[in-house]
N, CA, C and O of each residue as an XYZ file, in Angstrom:
496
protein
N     -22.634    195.334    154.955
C     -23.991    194.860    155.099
C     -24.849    196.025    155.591
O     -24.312    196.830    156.351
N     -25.912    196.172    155.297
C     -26.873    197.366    155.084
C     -27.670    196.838    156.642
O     -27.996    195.747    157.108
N     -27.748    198.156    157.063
C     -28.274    197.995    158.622
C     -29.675    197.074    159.076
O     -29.982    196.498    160.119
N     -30.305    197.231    157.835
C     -31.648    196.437    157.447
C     -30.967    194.804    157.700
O     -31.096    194.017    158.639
N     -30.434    194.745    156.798
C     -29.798    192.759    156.644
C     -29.326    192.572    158.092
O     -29.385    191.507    158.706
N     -28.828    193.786    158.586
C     -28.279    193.201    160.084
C     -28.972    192.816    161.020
O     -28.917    191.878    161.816
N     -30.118    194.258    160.703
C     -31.166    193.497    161.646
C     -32.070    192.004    161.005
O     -32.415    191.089    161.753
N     -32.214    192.011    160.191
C     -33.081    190.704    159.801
C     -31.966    189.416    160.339
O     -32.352    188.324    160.757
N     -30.638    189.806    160.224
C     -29.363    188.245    160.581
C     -29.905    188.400    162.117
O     -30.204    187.360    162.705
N     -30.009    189.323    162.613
C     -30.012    189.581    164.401
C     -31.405    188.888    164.905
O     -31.482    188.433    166.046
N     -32.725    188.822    163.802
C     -33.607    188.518    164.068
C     -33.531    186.921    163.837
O     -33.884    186.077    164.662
N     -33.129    186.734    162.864
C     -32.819    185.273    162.356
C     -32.032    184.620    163.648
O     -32.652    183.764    164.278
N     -30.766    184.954    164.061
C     -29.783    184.219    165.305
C     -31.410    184.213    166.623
O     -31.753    183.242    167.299
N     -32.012    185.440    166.605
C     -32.691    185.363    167.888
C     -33.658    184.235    168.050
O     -33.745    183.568    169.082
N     -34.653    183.988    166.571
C     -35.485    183.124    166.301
C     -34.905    181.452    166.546
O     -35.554    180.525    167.030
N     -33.586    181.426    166.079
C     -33.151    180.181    166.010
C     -32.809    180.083    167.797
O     -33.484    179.298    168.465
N     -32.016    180.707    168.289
C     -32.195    180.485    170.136
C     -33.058    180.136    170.429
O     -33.109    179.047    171.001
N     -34.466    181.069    170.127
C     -35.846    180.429    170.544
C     -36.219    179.611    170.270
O     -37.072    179.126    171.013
N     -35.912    179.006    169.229
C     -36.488    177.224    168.652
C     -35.271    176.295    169.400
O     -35.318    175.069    169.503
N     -34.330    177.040    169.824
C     -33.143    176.293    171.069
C     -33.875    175.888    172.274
O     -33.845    174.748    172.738
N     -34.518    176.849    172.746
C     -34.843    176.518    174.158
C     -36.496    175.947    173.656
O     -37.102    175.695    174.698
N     -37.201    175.730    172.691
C     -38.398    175.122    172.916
C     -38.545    173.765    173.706
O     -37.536    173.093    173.491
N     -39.123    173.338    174.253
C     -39.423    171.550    174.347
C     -39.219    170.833    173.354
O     -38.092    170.339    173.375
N     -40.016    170.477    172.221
C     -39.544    170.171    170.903
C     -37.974    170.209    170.820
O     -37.396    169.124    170.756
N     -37.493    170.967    170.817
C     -35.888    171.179    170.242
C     -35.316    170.097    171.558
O     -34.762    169.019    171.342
N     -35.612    170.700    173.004
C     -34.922    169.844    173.932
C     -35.052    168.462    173.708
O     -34.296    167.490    173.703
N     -36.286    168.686    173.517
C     -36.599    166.750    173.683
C     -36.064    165.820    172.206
O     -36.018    164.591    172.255
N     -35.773    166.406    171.239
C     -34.748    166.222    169.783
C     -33.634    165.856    170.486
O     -33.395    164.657    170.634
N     -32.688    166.954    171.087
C     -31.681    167.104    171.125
C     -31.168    165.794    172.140
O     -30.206    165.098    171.815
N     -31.873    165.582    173.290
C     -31.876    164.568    173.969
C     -31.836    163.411    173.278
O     -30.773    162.792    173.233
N     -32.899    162.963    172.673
C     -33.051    161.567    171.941
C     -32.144    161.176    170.900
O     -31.786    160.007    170.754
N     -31.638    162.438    169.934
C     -30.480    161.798    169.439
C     -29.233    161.690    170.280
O     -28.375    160.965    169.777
N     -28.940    162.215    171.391
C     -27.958    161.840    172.138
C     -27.958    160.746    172.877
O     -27.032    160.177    173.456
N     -29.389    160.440    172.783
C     -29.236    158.945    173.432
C     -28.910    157.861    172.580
O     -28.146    156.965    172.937
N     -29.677    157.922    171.019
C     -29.265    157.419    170.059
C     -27.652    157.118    169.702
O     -27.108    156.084    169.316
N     -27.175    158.298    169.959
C     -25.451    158.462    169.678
C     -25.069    157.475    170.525
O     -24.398    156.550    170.068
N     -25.350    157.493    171.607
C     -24.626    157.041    173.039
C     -25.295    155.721    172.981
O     -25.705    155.393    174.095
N     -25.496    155.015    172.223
C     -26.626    153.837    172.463
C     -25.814    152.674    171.376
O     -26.060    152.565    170.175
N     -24.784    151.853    172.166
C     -24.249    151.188    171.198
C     -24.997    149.842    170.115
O     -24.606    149.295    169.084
N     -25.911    149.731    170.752
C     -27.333    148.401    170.545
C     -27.411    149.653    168.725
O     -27.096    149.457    167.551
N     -27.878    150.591    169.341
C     -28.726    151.404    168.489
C     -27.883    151.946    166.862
O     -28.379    152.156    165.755
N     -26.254    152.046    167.416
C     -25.349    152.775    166.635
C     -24.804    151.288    165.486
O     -24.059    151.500    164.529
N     -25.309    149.941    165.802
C     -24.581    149.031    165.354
C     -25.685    148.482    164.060
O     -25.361    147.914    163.016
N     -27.173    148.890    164.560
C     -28.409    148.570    163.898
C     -27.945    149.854    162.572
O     -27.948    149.680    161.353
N     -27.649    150.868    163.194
C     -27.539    151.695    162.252
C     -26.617    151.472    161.141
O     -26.946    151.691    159.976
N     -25.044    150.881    161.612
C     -24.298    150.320    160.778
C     -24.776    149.578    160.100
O     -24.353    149.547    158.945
N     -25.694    148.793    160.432
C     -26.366    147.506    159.423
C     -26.753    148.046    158.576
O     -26.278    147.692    157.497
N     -27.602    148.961    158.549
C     -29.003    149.175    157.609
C     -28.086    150.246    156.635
O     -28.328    150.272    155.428
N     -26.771    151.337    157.349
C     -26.142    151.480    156.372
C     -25.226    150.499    155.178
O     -24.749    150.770    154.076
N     -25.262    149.333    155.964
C     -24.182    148.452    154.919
C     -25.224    148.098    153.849
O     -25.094    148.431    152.671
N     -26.282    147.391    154.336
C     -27.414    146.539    153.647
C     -28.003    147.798    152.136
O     -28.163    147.494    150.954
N     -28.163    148.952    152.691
C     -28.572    150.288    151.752
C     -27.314    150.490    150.594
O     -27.572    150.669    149.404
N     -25.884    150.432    151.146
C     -24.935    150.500    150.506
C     -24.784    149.391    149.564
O     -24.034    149.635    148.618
N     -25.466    147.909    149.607
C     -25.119    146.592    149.084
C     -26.040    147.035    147.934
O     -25.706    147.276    146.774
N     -27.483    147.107    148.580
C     -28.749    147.396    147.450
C     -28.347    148.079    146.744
O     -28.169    147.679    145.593
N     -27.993    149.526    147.133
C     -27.360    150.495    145.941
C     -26.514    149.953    145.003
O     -26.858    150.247    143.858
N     -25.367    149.153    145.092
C     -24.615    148.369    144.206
C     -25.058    147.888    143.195
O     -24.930    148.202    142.012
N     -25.797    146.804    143.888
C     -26.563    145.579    143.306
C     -27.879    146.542    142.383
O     -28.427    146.076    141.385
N     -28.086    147.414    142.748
C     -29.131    147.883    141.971
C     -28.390    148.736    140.290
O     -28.638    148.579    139.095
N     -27.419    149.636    141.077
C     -26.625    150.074    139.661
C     -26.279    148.970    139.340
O     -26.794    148.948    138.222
N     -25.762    147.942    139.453
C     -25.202    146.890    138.320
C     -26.515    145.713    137.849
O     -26.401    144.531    137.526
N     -27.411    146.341    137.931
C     -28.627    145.783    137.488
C     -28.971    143.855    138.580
O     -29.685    142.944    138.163
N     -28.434    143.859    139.487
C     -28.253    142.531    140.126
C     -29.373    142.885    141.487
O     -29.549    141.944    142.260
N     -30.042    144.062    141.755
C     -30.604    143.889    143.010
C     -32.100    142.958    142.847
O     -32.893    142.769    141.924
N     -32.016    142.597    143.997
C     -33.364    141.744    144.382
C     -34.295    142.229    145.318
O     -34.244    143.269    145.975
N     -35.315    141.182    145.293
C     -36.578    141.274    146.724
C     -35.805    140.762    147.588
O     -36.289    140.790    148.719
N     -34.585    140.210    147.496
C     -34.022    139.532    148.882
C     -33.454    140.946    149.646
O     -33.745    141.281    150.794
N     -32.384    141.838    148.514
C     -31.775    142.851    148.858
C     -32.535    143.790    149.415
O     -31.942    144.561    150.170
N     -34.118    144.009    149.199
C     -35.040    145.084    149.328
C     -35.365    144.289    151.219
O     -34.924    144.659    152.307
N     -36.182    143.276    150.897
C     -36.569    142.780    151.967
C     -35.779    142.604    152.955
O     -36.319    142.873    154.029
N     -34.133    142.073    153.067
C     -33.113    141.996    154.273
C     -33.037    143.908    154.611
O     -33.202    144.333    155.755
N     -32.771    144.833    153.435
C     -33.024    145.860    153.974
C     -34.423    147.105    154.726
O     -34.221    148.172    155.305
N     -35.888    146.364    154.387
C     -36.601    146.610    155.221
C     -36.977    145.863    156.606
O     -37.764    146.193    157.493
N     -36.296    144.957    156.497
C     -35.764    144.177    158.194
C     -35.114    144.862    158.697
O     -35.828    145.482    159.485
N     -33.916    145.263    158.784
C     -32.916    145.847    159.302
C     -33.733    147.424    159.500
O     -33.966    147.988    160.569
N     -33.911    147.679    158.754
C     -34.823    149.378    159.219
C     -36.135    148.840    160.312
O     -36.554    149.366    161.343
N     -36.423    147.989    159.833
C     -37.989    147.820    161.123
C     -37.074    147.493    161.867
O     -36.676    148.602    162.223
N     -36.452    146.777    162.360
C     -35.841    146.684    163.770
C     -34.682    147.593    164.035
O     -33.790    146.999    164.640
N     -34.445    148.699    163.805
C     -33.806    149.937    164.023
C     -34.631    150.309    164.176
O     -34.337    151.034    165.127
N     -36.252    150.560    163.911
C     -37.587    151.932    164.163
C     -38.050    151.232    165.639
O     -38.327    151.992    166.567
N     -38.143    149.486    165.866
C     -38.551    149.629    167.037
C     -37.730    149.417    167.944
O     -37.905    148.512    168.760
N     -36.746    150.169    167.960
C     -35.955    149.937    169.494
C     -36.088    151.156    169.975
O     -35.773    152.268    169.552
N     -36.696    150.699    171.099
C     -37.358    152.206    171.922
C     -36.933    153.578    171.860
O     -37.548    154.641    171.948
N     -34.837    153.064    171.558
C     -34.522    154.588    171.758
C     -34.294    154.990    170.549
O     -33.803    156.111    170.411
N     -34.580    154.212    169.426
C     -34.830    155.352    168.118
C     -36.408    155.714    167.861
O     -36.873    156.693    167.277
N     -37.021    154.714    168.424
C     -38.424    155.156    168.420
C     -38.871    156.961    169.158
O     -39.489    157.945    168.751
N     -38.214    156.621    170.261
C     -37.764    158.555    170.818
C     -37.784    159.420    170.562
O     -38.494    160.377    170.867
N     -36.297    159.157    169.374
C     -35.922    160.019    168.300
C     -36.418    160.410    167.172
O     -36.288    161.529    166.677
N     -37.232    159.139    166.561
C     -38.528    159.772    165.584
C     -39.385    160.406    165.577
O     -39.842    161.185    164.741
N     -39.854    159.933    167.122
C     -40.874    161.024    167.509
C     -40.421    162.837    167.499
O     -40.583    163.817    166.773
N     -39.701    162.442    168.952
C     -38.745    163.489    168.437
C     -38.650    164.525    167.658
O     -38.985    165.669    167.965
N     -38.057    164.068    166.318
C     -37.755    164.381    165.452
C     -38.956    164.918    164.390
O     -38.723    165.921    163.715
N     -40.080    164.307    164.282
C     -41.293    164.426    163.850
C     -42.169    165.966    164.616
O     -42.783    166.967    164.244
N     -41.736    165.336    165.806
C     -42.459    166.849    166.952
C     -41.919    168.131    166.100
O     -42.621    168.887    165.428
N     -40.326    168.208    166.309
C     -39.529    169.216    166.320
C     -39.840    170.005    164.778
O     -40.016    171.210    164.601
N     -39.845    168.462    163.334
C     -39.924    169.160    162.323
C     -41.833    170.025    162.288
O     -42.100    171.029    161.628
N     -42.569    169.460    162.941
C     -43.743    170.007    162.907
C     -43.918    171.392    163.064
O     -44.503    172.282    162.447
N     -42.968    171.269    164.469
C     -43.015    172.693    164.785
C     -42.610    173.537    163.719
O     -43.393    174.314    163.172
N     -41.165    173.389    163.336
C     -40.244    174.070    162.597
C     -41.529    174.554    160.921
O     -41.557    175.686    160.440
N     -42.201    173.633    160.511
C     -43.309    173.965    159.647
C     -44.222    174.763    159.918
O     -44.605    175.445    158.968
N     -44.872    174.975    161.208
C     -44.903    176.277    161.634
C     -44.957    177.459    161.110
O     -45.732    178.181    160.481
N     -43.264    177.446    161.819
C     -42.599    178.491    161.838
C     -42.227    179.181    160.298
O     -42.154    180.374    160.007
N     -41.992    177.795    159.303
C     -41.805    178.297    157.915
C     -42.978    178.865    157.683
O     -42.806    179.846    156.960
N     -44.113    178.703    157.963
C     -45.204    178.693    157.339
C     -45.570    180.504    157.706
O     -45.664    181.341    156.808
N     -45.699    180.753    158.875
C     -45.005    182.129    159.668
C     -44.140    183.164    158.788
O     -44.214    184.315    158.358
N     -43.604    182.474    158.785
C     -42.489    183.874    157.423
C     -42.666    183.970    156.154
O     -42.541    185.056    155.588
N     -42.991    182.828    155.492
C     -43.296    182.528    154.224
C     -44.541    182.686    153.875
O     -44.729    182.526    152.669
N     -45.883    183.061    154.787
C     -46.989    183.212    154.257
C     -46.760    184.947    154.074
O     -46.794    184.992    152.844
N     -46.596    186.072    154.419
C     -46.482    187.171    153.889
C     -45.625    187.274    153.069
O     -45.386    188.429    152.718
N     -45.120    186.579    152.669
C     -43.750    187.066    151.471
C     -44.436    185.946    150.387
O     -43.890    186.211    149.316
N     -45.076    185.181    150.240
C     -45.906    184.116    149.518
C     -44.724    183.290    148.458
O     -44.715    183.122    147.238
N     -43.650    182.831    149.685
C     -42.734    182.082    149.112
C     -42.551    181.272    150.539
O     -42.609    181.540    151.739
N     -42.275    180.027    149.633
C     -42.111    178.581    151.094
C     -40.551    178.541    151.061
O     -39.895    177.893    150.246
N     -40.090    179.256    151.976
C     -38.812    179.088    152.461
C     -37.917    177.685    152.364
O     -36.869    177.488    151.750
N     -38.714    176.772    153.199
C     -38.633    175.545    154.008
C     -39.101    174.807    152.487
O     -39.143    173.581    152.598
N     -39.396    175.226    151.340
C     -39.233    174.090    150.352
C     -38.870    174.517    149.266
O     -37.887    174.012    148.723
N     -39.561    175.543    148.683
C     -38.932    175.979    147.285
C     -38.476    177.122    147.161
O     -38.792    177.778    146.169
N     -37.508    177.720    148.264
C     -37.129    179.390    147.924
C     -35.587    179.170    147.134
O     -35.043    179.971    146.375
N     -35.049    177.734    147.602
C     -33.744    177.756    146.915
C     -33.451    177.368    145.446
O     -32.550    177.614    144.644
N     -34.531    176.700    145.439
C     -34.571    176.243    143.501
C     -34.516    177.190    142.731
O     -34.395    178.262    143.323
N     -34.555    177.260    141.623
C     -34.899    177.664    140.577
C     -35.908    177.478    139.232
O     -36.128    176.372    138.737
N     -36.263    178.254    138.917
C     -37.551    177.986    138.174
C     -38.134    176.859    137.879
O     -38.164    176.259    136.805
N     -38.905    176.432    139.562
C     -39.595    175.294    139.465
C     -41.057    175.793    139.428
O     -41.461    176.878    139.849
N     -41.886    174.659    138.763
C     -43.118    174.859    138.163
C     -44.454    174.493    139.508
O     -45.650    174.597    139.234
């Protein structure tokens, strides 16, 4: 690796520490751990994965419904308002804001969006 790439990896590890210790990042990192640790919260989640997994079925075999759509936007509204995923959205919303930023930061002198289309390929 060419001394240049090393330094840009060295700059890259340093940048990502610093988005470690922001507020944003702390206050993420917290809320999904409360989420994790939150058995109320981890069981809502099982739901809305089963109910998503049923729809998906029912939808490839041409059988899904407004019942399947509607039991699964129940199950997501009452997973968004239980306080401690409500947290985590926020959260999570803060943190990606920031992080847009930051893409926006590297990717405006090089006039390529990192954070959306640097990995594709000849998209229009």
């Amino acid at each position: 690796m060419s001394t240049q790439v090393s330094q840009l990896a060295e700059m890259g590890r340093e940048l990502g520490e610093a988005i470690a210790d922001t507020p944003a990042y702390e206050r993420f990192e917290e809320a999904r751990a409360a989420v994790q640790n939150d058995d109320d919260a981890q069981a809502k989640i099982a739901e809305v994965e089963r109910l998503r997994d049923e729809f998906v079925s029912a939808r490839e075999t041409g059988q899904a419904t407004q019942e399947h759509v509607a039991k699964l936007q129940t199950a997501q509204n009452d997973l968004h308002s239980m306080p401690v995923m409500e947290e985590y959205l926020n959260a999570q919303e803060a943190l990606q804001s920031q992080l847009e930023d930051v893409n926006r930061a590297i990717s405006d002198p090089l006039s390529v969006d990192f954070g959306g289309e640097a990995g594709g390929c000849c998209q229009d």
